[in-house]
C-alpha positions in Angstrom: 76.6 108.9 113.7 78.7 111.7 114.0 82.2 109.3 114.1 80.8 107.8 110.9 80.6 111.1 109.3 83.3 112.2 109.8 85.0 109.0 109.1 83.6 109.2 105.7 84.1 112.9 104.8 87.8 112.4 106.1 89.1 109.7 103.8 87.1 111.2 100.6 89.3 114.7 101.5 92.6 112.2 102.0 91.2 110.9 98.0 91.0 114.2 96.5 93.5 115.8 98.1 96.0 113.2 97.0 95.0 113.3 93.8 95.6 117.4 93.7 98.7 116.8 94.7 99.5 114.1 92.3 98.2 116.0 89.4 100.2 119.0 90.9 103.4 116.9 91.5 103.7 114.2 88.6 101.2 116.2 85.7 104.4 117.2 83.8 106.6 113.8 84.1 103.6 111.1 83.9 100.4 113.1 82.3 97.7 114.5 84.3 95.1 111.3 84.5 97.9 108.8 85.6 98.9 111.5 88.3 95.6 111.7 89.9 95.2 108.1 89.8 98.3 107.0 91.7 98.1 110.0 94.0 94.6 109.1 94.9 95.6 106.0 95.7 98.3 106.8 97.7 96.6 109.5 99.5 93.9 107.1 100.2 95.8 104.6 101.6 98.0 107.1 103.9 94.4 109.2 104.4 92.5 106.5 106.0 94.9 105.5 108.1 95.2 108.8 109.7 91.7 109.4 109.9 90.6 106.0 111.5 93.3 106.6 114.1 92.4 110.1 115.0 88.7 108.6 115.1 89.6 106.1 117.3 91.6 108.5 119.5 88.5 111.0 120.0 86.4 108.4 120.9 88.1 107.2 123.3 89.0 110.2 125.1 
């Protein structure tokens, strides 16, 4: 239950924390809405990635 939990609560972080950065990074070059979009989806897709391998390596060991 806990894994899940933390599963869940890791890859919503990866979301909004890519879409901070995205806003912060791209706001003046693409506009503020198109930069949270692409860095959410980028920071989802590198996000989950992470966090379902770190899951998988503490439950293992």
């Amino acid at each position: 239950m806990i894994t899940l939990a933390a599963l869940f609560i890791g890859i919503l972080a990866a979301l909004l924390a890519g879409a901070a950065s995205g806003v912060l990074v791209g706001k003046s070059a693409l506009g503020a809405e198109l930069s949270a979009y692409m860095g959410g989806l980028y920071g989802l897709i590198a996000g989950t990635v992470a966090v379902v391998v770190t899951a998988a390596v503490f439950v293992l060991f």
